[in-house]
KEZADO-295389 format. One line per 5 residues: for each residue z negated, x, y of C-alpha. Coordinates in pm, whole numbers, plus 50000, padded with zeros to 5 digits. Each point is the difference from the previous one (the first is absolute). Layout:
<recs>
Z/X/Y  ...
</recs>
This chain:
<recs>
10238/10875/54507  49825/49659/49952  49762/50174/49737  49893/50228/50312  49875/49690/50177
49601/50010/49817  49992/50330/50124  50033/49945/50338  49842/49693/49955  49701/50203/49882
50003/50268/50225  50007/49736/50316  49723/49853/49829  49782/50308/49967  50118/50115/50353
49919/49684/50191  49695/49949/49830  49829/50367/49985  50089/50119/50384  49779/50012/50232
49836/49630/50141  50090/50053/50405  50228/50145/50233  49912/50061/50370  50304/50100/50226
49978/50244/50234  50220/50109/50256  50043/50346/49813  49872/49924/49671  49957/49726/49693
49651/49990/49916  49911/49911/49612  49691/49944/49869  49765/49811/49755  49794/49680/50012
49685/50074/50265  50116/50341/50205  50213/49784/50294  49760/50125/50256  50003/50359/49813
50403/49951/50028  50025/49891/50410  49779/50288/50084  50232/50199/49777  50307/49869/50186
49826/50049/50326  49927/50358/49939  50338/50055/49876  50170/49920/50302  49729/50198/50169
50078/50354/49830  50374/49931/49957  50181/50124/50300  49791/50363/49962  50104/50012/49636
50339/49995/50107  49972/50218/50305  49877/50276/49751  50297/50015/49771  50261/49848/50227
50111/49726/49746  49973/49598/50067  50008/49892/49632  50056/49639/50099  49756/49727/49855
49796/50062/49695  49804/49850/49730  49582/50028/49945  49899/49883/49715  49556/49984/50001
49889/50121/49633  49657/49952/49878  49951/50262/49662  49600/49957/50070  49842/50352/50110
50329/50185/50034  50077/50165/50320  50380/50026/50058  50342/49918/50122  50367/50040/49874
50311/49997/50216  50337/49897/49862  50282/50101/50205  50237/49860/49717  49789/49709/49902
50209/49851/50329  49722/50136/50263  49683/49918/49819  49621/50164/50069  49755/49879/49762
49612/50006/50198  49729/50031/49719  49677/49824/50186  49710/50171/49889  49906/50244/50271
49914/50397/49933  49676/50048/49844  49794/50229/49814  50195/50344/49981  50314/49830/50173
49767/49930/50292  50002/50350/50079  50331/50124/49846  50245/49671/50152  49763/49983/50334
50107/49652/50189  49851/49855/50313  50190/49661/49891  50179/50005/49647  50292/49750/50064
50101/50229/50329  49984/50366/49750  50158/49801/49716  50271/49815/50209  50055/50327/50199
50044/50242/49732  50240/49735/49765  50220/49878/50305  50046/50356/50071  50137/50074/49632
50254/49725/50078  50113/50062/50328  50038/50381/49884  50158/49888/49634  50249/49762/50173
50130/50273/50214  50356/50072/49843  50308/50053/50172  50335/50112/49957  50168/50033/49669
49629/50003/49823  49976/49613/50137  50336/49913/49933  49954/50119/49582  49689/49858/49997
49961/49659/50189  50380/49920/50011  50084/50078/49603  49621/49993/49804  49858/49759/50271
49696/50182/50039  49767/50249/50167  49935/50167/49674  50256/50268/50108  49893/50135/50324
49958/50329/50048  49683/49968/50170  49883/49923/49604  49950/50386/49965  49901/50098/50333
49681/50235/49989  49832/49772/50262  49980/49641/49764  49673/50045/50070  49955/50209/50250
50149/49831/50235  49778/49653/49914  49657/50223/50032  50120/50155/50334  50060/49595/50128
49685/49854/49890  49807/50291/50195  50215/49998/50282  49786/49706/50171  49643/49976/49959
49799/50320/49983  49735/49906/49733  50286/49873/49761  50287/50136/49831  49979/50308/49716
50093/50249/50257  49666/49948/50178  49791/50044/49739  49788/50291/50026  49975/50017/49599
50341/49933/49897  50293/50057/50287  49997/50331/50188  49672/50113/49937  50091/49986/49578
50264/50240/50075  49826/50251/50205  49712/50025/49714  50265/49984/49721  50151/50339/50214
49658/50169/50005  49972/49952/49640  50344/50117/49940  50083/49688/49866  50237/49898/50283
50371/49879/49774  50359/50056/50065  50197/49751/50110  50198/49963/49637  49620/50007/49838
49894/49699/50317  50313/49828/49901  49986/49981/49596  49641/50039/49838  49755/49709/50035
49842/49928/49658  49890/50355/49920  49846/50096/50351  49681/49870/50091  50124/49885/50333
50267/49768/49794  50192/49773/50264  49848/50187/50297  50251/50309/49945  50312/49749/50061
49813/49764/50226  49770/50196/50243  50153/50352/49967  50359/49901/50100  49880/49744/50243
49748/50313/50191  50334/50187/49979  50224/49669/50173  49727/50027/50239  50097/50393/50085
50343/49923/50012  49887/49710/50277  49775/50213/50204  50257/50303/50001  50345/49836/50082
49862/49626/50100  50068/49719/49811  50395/49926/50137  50062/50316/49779  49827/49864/49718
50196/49669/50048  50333/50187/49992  49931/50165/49712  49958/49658/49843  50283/49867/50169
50218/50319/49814  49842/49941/49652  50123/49597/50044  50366/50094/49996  49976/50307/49754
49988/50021/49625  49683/50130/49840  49885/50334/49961  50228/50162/50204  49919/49734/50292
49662/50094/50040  50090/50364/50049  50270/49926/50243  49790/49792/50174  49701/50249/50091
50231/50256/50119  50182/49754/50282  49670/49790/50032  49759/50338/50042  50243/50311/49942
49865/50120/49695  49907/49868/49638  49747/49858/49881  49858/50215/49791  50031/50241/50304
49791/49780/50209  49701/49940/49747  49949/50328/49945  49978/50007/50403  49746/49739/49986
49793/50168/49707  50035/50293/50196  49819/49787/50282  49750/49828/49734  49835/50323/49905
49959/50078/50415  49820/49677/50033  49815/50075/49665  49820/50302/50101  49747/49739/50200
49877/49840/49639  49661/50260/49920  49955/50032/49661  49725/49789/49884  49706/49982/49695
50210/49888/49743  49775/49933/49748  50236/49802/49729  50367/50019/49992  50196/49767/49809
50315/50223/49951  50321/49790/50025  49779/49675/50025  49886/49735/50178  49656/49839/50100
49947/49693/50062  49621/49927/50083  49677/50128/50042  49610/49916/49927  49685/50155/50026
49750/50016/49656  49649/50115/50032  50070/50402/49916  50369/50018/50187  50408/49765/50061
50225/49865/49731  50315/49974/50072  50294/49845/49806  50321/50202/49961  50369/49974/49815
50170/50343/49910  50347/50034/50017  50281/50192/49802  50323/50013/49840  49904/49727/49688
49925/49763/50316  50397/50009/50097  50076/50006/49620  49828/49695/49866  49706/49909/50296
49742/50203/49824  49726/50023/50250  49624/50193/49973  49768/49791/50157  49615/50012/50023
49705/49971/50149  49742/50335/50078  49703/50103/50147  49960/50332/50194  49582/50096/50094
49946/50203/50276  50010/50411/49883  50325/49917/49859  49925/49817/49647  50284/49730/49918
50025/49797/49715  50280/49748/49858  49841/49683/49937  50244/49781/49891  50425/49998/49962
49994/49640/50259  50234/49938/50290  49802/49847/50272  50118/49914/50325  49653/49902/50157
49669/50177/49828  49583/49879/50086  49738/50235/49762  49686/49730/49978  49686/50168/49779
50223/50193/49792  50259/49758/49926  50359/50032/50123  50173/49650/50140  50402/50021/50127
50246/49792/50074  50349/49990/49873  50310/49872/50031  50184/49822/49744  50385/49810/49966
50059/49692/49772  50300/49793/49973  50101/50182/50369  49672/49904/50121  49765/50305/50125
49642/49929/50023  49649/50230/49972  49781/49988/49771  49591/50146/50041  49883/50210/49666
49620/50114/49986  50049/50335/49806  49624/50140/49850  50033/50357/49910  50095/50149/49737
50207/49696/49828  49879/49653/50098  50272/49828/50197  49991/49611/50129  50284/49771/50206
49780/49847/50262  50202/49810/50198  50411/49965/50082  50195/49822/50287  50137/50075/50396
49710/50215/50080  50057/50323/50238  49643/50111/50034  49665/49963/49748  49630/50107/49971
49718/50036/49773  49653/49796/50123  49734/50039/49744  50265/49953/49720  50162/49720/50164
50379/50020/50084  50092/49970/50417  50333/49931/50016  50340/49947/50278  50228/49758/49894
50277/49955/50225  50244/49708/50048  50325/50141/50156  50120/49576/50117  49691/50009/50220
49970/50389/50057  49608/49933/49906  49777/50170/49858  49717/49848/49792  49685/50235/49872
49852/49870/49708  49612/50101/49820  50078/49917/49682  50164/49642/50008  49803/49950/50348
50224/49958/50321  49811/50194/50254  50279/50000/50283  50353/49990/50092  50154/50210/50258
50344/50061/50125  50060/50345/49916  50077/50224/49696  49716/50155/49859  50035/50376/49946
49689/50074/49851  49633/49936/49992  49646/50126/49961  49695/49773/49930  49685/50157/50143
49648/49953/49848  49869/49722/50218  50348/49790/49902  50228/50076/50318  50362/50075/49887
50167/50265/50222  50410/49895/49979  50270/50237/50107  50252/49750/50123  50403/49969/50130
50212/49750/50183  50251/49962/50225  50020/50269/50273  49655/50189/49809  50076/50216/49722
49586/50060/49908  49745/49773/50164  49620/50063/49900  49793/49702/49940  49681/49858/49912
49865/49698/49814  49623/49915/50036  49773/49688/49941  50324/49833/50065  50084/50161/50276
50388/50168/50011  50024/50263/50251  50299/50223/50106  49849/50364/50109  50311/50189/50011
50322/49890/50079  50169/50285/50150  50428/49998/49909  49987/50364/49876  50084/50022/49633
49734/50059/49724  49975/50094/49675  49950/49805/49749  49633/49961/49930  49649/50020/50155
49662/50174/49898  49649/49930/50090  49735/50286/50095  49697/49929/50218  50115/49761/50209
50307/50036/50066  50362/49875/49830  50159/50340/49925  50436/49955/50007  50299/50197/50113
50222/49959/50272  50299/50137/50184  49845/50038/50325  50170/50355/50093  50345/50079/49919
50111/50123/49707  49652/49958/49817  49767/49798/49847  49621/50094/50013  49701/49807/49853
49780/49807/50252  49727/49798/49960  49888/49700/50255  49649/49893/50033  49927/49650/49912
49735/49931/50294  50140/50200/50254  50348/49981/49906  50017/50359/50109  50244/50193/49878
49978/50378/49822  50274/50273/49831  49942/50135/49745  50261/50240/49904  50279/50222/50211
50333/50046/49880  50007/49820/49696  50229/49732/49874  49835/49754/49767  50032/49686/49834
49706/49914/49944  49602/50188/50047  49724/50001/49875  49632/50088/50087  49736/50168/49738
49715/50218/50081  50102/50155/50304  50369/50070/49885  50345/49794/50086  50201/49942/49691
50328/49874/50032  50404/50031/49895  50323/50043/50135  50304/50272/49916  49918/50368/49907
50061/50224/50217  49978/50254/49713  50224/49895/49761  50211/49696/49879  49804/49705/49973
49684/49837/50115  49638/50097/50074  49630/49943/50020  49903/50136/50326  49631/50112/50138
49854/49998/50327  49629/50094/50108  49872/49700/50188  50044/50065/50351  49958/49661/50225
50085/50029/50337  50125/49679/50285  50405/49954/50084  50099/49762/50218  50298/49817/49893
50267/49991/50210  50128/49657/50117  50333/49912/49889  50203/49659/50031  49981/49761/49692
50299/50013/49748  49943/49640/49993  50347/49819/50000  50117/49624/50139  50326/49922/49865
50283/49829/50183  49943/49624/49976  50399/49902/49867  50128/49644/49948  50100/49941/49635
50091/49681/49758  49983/49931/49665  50245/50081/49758  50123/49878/49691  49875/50216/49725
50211/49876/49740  50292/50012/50160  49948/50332/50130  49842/50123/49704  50329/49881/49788
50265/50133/50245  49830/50341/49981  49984/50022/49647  50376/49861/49996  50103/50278/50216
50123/50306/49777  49759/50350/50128  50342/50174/49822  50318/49950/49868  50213/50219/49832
50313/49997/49819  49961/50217/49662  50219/50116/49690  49871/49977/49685  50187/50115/49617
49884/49867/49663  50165/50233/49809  50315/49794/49986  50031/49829/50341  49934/50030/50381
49849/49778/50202  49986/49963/50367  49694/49815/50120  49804/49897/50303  49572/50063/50014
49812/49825/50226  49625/50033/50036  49750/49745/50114  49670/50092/50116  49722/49718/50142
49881/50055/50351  49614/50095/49760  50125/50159/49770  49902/49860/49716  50325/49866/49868
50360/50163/49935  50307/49936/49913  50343/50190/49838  50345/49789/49995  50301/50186/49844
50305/49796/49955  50249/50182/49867  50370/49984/49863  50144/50259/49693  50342/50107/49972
50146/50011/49618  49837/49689/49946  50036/49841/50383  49691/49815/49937  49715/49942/50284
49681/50028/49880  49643/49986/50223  49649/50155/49940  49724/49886/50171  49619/50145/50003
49702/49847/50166  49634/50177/50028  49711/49842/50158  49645/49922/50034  49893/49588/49950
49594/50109/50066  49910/50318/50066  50016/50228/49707  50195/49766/49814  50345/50139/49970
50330/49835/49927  50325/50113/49919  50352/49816/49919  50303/50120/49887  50317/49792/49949
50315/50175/49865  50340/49779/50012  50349/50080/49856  49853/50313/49830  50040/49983/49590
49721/50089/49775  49726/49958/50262  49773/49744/50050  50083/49750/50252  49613/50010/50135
49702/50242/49944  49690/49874/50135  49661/50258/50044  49622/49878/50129  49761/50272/50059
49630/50000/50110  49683/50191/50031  49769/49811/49788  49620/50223/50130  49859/50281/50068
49686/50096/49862  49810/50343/50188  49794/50231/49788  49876/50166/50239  50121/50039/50334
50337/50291/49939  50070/49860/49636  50148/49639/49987  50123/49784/49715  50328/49768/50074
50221/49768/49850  50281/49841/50046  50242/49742/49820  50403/50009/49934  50258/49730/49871
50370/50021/50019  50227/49757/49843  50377/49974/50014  50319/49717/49900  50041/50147/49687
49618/49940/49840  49875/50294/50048  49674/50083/50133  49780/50308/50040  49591/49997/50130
49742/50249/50012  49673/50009/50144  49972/50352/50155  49637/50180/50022  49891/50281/50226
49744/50226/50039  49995/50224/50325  49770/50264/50129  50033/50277/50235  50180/50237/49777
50086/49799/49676  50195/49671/49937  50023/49853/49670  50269/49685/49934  50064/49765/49719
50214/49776/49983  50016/49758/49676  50289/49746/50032  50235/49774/49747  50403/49972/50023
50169/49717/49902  50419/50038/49916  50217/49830/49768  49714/49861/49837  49852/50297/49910
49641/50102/50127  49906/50342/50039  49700/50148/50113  49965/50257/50380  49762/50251/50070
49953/50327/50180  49690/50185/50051  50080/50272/50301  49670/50212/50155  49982/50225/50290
49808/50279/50096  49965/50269/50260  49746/50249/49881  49996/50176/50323  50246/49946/50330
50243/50194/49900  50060/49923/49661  50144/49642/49843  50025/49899/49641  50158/49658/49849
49995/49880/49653  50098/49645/49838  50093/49816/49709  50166/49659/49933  50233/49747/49776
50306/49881/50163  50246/49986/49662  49868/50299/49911  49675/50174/50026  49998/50287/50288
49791/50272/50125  50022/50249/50271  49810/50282/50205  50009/50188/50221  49832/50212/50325
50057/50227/50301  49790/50306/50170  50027/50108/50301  50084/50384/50053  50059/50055/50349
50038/49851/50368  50346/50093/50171  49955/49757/50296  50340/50202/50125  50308/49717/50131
50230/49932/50272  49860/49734/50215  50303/49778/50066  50091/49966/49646  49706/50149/49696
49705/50132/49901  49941/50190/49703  49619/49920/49957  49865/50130/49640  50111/50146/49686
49856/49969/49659  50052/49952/49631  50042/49724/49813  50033/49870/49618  50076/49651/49835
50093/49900/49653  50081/49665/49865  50059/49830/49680  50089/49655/49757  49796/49955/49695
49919/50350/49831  50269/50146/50172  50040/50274/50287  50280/49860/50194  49979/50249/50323
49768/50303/50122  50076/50189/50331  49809/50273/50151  50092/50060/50384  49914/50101/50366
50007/49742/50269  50088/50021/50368  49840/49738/50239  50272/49932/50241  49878/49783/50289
50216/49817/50248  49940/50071/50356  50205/49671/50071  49778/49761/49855  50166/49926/49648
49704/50171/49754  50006/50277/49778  50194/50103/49739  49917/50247/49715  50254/50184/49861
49916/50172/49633  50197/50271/49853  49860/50130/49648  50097/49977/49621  50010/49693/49735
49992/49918/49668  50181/49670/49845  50197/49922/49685  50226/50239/50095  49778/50298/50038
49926/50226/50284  50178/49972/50345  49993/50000/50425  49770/49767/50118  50088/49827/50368
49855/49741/50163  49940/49840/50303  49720/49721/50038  49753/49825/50199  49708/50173/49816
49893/50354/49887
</recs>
């Protein structure tokens, strides 16, 4: 065991030194974080000990003390909870912006964040009975609990983050809680609960169907039996075993099933959807999404991604950018994703967003129709605009939670709040849509130097601003269950409506007519609305701030190191296993190591084999020295005929954009083992919406011998419901293959506890070495989806061809 010593020795190394720099104790909670964010982390300590207790009222589960570890991945909006990881929520710092602005609406983004994650554990620690005795007694985990496949993972989390403050939380959103699902019924686009609980990639409304559908229904259940019902249905699924649990659990919790009670509540949906008036539709992106909005001389473009089976398949996405002219004229104008759009004297400008080496950032691209695209600018920035040429720009610094606005390489000002968007009028005065704490849309002004605040109402907005005559044009939730366009005058500060009965992201003024988008309440997907201009006063009525002063709490500085070591010490599972080599058994022991970030793991398996009553020990590290520089370690003892040590170091070397949906990457590879041999390639990539082209040109090294690597492999959806693969390479021998699937035909039939069978279609792949045909198969696929959580799986019955002729083919895989 002495030759296991470096490896530990190295993994303490890479632990201690690659954890996170500080640890604040709480009285509830470790607090982790990097160099610079220790007043970011005591305001997030504060604020958890603030939302705690009501967390825990909710699901009627004290998980004990927890881990927060503070991640900064640039302009990424998210969190992660880790029951098993031993209690650990991961905060992402940069706030909702852009299209999240709207779609994730916070008043204060550490309270949503810390709310909806401390939920997930207090709900995914809740196992009792013999569940908790199998899984924390024997495996030593909360992997196992049954609450794992509950319905309500999410559910549950969305119905707790709304449960507090009524301008935050995705259940009071006027766009994408309740109000999606009444407008999804009118358009008959309203899904079952088995459709809610396994489709995502192929529906335009993606996570939305898991997340907000099943947390609108949690939010029935509460209102109709009260939330002690709801907690004793959770308290039944903690001590059951999956599946069946669930089902048990609704009929003692609420006397009936589930599937019972949601089509009781769609029953109620279409009631309450009968007060949603059809609207001027005048563009409908059918089973797609839009995600912003601008004016052009002669009518709005809009940007848009279209959904469809090839999206679940391999990601295939239809993206673009069009124009639609009052009379009804539209017009493609270019296949770009764009999550903010400006139209300056014919040219297009957007902003995207962009991840590198687990860094996400945005980059500015002028785009000058039909062809001409340049990369103007790229860094933190959540809002731009055009000025005679002449890039405006946000940048924001989530240490300081400041914003700095930028004319070109010009500081104009700094302000602390997260710029939305902006508008630059002719005389030079930005207009800024703005959010921070407790103010989920603020309107502003900046003016011969002069920053003003004009609106600061805490209703929620969407998630721009237009500019027509004087006043700042925007939407806002200021009646229930909608979201109308308004406009407020920038003298008077008066306020006018401009719509009824509409629920929009985002509007628009052009000519006397209000553009804007939101769902169909047609058909599946998203529109382009139209209003006539009709301006008339509201008065808006007064509500309390959702402004929010944590708990002040007492705290002391840990030792990050220590902490940091002990967790990563700590096994997140261990399990005894059997394994046979043909000729022996072994009985062994797994434990799995997981760092309180993340970014490191860990696999020991000593084991002992009978016949030869020898111990033997594997060992396997992965981790990350700098981000996107990944290393792995593998150290096999007592095991003949393998390597004692196999070493790997992986990297993205650059990306390089073409335009702004087609990028170029490349990465590096080198493994190395004991025994002198070595393998490294340099893989390639070229990615658009619906193609992606990889090659990957590499060397092996064994038993002195070099001998060349490659493989070619392409990708290509030539519509959404159609996928085709082919590749080539040298690896001993020279290889090719093909093959494709076509969709025939949506089931979307299943049993909601269990499956869902969600499309059938055909499918054909061959595959070869040298000149030779080694295997053809022609064959329908089923798309089985798991209701539970666990993917799909695609069964394929057909016929094949091989050496020995003509026979059954069967075959279950991840892919059609």
């Amino acid at each position: 065991m002495r030759k296991s010593l470096p490896f530990f020795a190295i993994i303490t190394l890479i632990t201690a030194t690659l954890m996170a720099n500080c640890v604040l104790e709480f009285p509830n909670a470790d607090i982790y974080y990097p160099e610079g964010y220790e007043e970011v982390a005591v305001n997030v300590g504060n604020t958890f000990e603030s939302i705690r207790s009501k967390a825990i009222e909710l699901i009627g589960n004290d998980p004990g003390r927890i881990n927060i570890v503070l991640a900064d991945f640039g302009a990424n909006t998210n969190g992660l909870a880790q029951p098993h990881n031993h209690k650990t929520i991961q905060i992402f710092v940069w706030p909702a912006d852009t299209m999240l602005s709207t779609r994730m609406n916070e008043s204060n983004h550490y309270r949503l964040l810390l709310m909806h994650e401390f939920t997930h554990i207090a709900h995914l620690t809740y196992t009792t009975g013999f569940p908790a005795f199998v899984s924390r007694v024997i495996f030593g985990t909360e992997m196992l609990s049954p609450q794992q496949l509950s319905p309500f993972v999410e559910g549950v989390t969305l119905f707790a983050e709304s449960s507090n403050f009524f301008s935050e939380g995705r259940l009071n959103n006027p766009m994408w809680g309740r109000e999606m699902t009444y407008q999804n019924s009118k358009s008959n686009s309203f899904p079952g609960l088995d459709y809610a609980l396994s489709v995502s990639g192929e529906d335009y409304r993606g996570g939305a169907l898991y997340y907000n559908y099943l947390a609108t229904f949690y939010d029935y259940l509460v209102k109709r039996f009260g939330i002690e019902s709801v907690k004793q249905f959770h308290k039944e699924v903690s001590g059951r075993f999956p599946i069946i649990g669930p089902i048990n659990a609704s009929r003692i919790a609420f006397g009936e099933t589930l599937d019972d009670l949601y089509l009781d509540w769609k029953e109620e949906t279409e009631l309450r959807a009968t007060k949603y008036a059809t609207l001027t539709e005048v563009r409908t992106i059918e089973n797609g999404q839009i995600y912003d909005i601008a004016k052009t001389a002669n009518g709005v473009i809009f940007s848009y991604s279209i959904f469809g089976e090839a999206t679940s398949w391999n990601g295939s996405v239809e993206r673009g950018i069009e124009e639609y002219v009052d009379g009804g004229f539209s017009r493609r104008l270019s296949d770009f994703g764009a999550l903010t759009l400006k139209w300056h004297e014919g040219n297009i400008y957007l902003m995207t967003s962009v991840t590198e080496r687990n860094t996400t950032s945005r980059e500015i691209w002028s785009h000058k129709l039909p062809l001409s695209v340049r990369l103007l600018d790229k860094g933190m920035i959540t809002a731009f605009e055009i000025y005679n040429g002449r890039l405006i720009k946000a940048v924001y610094d989530a240490k300081t939670e400041i914003s700095t606005i930028f004319f070109d390489e010009m500081q104009l000002i700094r302000i602390p709040w997260v710029v939305k968007d902006m508008l630059i009028l002719e005389d030079g005065s930005l207009i800024m849509m703005l959010s921070s704490s407790g103010i989920n849309g603020a309107i502003a002004t900046f003016k011969e130097g002069e920053f003003r605040v004009i609106l600061d109402d805490p209703y929620l907005k969407g998630r721009g601003i237009d500019y027509y005559e004087g006043k700042v044009v925007f939407t806002a939730a200021y009646e229930e269950g909608f979201m109308d366009a308004f406009a407020v005058d920038l003298e008077s500060l008066q306020i006018s409506r401009l719509t009824h009965g509409a629920n929009l992201e985002k509007a628009v003024v052009l000519d006397s007519k209000v553009y804007g988008f939101g769902h169909s309440r047609r058909e599946k997907g998203m529109s382009v609305f139209a209003f006539d201009f009709e301006s008339t006063p509201y008065v808006v009525t007064a509500v309390e701030s959702d402004d929010f002063e944590p708990l002040q709490v007492e705290y002391t500085v840990g030792d990050y190191l220590k902490k940091s070591f002990l967790h990563f010490l700590n096994p997140v599972l261990r399990a005894p296993f059997v394994s046979y080599d043909g000729e022996n058994i072994s009985l062994g022991l797994l434990t799995v190591h997981l760092s309180h970030d993340s970014k490191h793991s860990m696999e020991l398996k000593p084991l002992f084999t009978f016949g030869t009553n020898k111990l033997s020990f594997q060992g396997e590290y992965t981790g990350q020295f700098l981000e996107g520089v990944n290393v792995s370690l593998k150290v096999n003892l007592g095991t003949p005929n393998v390597p004692v040590a196999t070493a790997g170091l992986s990297s993205e070397l650059f990306q390089m954009p073409l335009n702004p949906s087609t990028r170029f990457r490349s990465y590096a590879h080198i493994g190395f083992d004991t025994s002198g041999g070595m393998t490294t390639s340099v893989p390639l990539s070229l990615k658009g919406n619906l193609f992606a082209i990889s090659l990957e040109p590499g060397i092996k090294l064994s038993d002195g011998e070099i001998t060349p690597l490659l493989s070619l492999d392409a990708g290509f959806a030539p519509t959404l419901g159609t996928s085709v693969n082919l590749g080539v390479g040298f690896f001993d021998d020279f290889y090719w293959y093909a093959n494709g699937a076509q969709l025939l035909y949506r089931i979307d039939w299943g049993w909601s506890p269990m499956f869902f069978l969600k499309e059938i279609g055909i499918g054909v792949e061959v595959s070869g070495t040298n000149t030779s045909l080694d295997h053809s198969a022609l064959y329908m696929f089923v798309n089985v989806g798991s209701t539970l959580g666990l993917g799909d799986v695609f069964p394929k019955i057909g016929i094949q061809h091989s050496d020995s002729g003509f026979g059954f083919y069967f075959e279950l895989d991840a892919k059609p």
